[in-house]
VOKOLTOR-873011 format. One line per 8 residues: number of its first residue (from 1); their letters; for each residue x, y, z of N, C-alpha, C. Coordinates in steps of 0.2 Angstrom, whole numbers, plus 2048, in hexadecimal, padded with zeros to 3 digits. Example, Ala and Ser with C-alpha at 12.3 -4.5 7.8 and 13.67 -1.06 7.14 Angstrom:
2
1	AS	842:7E4:827:83E:7EA:827:842:7F0:827 ~ 840:7F5:823:844:7FB:824:840:800:827
END
This chain:
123
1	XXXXXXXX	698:B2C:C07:692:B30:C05:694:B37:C02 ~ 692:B39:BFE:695:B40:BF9:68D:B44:BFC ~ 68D:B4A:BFD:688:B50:BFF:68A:B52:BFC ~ 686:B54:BF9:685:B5C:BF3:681:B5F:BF3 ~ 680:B65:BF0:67C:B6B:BF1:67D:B73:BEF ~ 67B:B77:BED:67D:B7D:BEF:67F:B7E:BF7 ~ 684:B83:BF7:686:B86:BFD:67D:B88:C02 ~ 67F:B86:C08:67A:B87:C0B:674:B84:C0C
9	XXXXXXXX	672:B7F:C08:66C:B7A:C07:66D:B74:C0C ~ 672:B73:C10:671:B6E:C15:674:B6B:C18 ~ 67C:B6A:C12:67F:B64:C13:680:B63:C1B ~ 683:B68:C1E:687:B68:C25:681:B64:C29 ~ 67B:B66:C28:676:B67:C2C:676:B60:C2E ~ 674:B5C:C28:672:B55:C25:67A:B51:C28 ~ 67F:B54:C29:683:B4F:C2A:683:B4F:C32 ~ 67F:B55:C36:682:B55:C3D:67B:B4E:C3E
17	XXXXXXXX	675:B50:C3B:670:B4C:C3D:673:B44:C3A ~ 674:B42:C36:679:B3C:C35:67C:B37:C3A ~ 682:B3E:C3D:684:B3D:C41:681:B3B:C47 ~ 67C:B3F:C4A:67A:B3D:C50:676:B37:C4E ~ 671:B36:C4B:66F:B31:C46:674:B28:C48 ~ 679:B29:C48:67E:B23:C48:683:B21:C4E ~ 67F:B27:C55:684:B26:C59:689:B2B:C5B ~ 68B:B2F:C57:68F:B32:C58:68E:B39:C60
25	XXXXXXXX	693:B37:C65:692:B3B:C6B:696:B41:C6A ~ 69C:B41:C65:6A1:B47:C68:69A:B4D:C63 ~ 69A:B53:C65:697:B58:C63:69B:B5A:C5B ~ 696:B59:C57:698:B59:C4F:69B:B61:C4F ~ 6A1:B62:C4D:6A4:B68:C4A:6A5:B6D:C44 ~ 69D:B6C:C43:699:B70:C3B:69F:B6D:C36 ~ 69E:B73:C33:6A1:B71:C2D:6AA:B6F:C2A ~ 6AD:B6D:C29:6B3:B6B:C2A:6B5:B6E:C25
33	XXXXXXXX	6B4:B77:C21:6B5:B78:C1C:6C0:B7C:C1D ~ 6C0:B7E:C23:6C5:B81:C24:6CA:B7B:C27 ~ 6C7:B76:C2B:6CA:B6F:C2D:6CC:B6A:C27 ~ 6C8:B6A:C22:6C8:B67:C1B:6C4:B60:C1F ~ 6C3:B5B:C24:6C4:B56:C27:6C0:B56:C31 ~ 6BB:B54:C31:6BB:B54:C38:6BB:B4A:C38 ~ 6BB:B46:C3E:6BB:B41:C3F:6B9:B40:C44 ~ 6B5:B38:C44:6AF:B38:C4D:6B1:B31:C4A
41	XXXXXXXX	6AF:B2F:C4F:6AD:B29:C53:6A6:B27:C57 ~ 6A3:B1F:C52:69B:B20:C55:699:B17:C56 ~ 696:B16:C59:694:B0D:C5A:695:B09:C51 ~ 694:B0D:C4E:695:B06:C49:69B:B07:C45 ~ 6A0:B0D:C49:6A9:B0F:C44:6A8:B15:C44 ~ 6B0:B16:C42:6B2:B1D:C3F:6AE:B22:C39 ~ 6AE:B28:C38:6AA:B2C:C38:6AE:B32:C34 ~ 6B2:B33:C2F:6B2:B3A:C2D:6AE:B40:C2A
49	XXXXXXXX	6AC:B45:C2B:6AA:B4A:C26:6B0:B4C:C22 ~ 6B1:B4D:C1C:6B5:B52:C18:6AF:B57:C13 ~ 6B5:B5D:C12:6B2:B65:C0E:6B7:B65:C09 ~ 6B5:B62:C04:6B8:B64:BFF:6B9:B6C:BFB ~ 6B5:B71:BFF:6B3:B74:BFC:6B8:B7A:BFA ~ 6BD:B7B:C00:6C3:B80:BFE:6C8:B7E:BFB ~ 6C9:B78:BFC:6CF:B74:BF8:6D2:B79:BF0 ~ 6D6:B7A:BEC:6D6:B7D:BE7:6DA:B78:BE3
57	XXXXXXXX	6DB:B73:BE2:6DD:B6E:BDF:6DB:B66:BE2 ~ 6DF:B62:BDD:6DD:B59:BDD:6E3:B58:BE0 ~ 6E7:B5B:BE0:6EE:B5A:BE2:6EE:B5B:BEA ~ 6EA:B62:BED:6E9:B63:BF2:6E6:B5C:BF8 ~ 6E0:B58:BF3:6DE:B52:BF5:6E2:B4C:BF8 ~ 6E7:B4C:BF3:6EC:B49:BF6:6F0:B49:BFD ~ 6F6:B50:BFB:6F7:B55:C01:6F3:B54:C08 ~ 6ED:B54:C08:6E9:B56:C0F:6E8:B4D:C11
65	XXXXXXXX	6EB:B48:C0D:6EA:B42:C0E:6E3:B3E:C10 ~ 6DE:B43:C0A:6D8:B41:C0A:6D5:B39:C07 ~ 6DB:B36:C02:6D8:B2F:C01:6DA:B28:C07 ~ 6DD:B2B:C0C:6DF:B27:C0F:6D7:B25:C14 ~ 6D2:B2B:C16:6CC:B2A:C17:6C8:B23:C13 ~ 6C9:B24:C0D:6C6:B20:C09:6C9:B1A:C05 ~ 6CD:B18:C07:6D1:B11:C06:6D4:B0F:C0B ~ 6D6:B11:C10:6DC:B0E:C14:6DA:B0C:C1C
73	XXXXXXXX	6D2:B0D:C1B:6D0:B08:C24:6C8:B0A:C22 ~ 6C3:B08:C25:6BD:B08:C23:6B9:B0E:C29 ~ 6B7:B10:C25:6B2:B16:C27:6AD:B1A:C22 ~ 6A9:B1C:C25:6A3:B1E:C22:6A6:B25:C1F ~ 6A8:B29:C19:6AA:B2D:C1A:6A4:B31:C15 ~ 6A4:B39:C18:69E:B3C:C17:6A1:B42:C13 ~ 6A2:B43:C0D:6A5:B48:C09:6A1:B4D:C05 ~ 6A2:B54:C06:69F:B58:C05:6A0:B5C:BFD
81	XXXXXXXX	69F:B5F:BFA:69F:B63:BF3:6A6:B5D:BEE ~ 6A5:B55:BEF:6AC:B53:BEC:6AB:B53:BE4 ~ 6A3:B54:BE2:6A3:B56:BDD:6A7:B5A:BD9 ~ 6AC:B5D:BDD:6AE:B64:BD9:6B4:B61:BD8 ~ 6B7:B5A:BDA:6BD:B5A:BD6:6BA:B53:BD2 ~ 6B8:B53:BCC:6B7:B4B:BC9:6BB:B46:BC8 ~ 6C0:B45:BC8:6C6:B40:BC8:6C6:B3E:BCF ~ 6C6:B42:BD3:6C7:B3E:BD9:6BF:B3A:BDC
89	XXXXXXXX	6BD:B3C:BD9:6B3:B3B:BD9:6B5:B33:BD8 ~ 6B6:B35:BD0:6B5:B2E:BCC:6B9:B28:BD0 ~ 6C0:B29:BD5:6C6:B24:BD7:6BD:B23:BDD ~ 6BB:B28:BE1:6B7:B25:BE6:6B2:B21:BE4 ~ 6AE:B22:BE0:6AB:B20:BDB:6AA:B17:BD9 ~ 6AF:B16:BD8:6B2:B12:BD5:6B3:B0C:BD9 ~ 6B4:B10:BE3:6B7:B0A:BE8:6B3:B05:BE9 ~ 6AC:B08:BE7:6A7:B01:BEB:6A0:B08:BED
97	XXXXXXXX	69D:B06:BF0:694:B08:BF3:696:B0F:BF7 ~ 692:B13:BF1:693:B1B:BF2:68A:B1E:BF2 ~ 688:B20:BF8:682:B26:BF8:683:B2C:BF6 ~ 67E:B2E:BF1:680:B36:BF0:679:B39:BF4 ~ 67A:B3F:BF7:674:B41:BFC:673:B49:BF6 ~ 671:B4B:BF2:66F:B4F:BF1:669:B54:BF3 ~ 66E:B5B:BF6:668:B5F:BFA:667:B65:BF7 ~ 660:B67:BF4:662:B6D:BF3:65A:B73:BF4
105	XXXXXXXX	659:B79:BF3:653:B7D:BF6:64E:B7A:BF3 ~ 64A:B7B:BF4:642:B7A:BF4:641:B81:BEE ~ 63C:B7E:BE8:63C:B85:BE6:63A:B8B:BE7 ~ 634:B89:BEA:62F:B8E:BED:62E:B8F:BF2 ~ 633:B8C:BF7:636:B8B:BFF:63B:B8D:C00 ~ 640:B91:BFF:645:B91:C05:647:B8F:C0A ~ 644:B8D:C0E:644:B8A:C14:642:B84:C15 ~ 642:B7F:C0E:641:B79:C10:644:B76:C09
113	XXXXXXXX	648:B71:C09:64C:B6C:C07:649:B68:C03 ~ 64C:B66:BFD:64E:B5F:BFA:650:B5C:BFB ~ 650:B55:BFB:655:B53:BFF:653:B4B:BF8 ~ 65B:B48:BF5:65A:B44:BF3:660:B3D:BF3 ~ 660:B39:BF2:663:B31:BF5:665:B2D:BF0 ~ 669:B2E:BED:66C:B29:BE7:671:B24:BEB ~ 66E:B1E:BEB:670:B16:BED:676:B14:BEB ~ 67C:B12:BEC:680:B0B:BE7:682:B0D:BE0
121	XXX	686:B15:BE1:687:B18:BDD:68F:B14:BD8 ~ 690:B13:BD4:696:B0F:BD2:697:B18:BCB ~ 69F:B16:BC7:69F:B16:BC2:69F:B14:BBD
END
């Protein structure tokens, strides 16, 4: 699942409710923007958030052994601003059934969301 948005419009929000949504007991630890990575455990499997958002390179993605999430055992993995590096977008992309959760302000509301669900994303 890729979550995108402007800063502030949700993401974390929408991932804590998710989370509790599927089970998840351990108390969600917001945003993983300084952790890169948080990981839970929920009734239907493993569970990470990643923040892509500090990252300052694709190389970095590497380094933090962030595709190992994503090919190397099955989980639901919930990935925030991955937008920002497109090559690694495209290799996720690519693996099989991707949701994009785009969130972003309300125009004449601030305080209330868009919120939108693109299905069975391929490239």
């Amino acid at each position: 699942m890729l979550l995108e948005g402007p800063m502030g419009a949700g993401k974390t929000t929408f991932t804590r409710s998710l989370l509790a949504a599927i089970g998840v007991h351990q108390p969600p630890e917001g945003s993983p923007t300084f952790a890169i990575a948080h990981e839970y455990d929920s009734p239907l499997g493993g569970v990470v958030h990643i923040d892509y958002y500090r990252l300052k390179s694709e190389a970095e993605i590497d380094d933090a052994g962030i595709p190992a999430y994503y090919w190397e055992r099955p989980l639901l993995v919930i990935s925030e601003w991955l937008a920002s590096w497109p090559e690694f977008e495209a290799q996720v992309l690519k693996s099989g059934r991707v949701w994009r959760v785009n969130l972003s302000y309300h125009p004449t509301n601030e305080s209330t969301r868009n919120l939108e669900i693109l299905v069975g994303l391929t490239v």
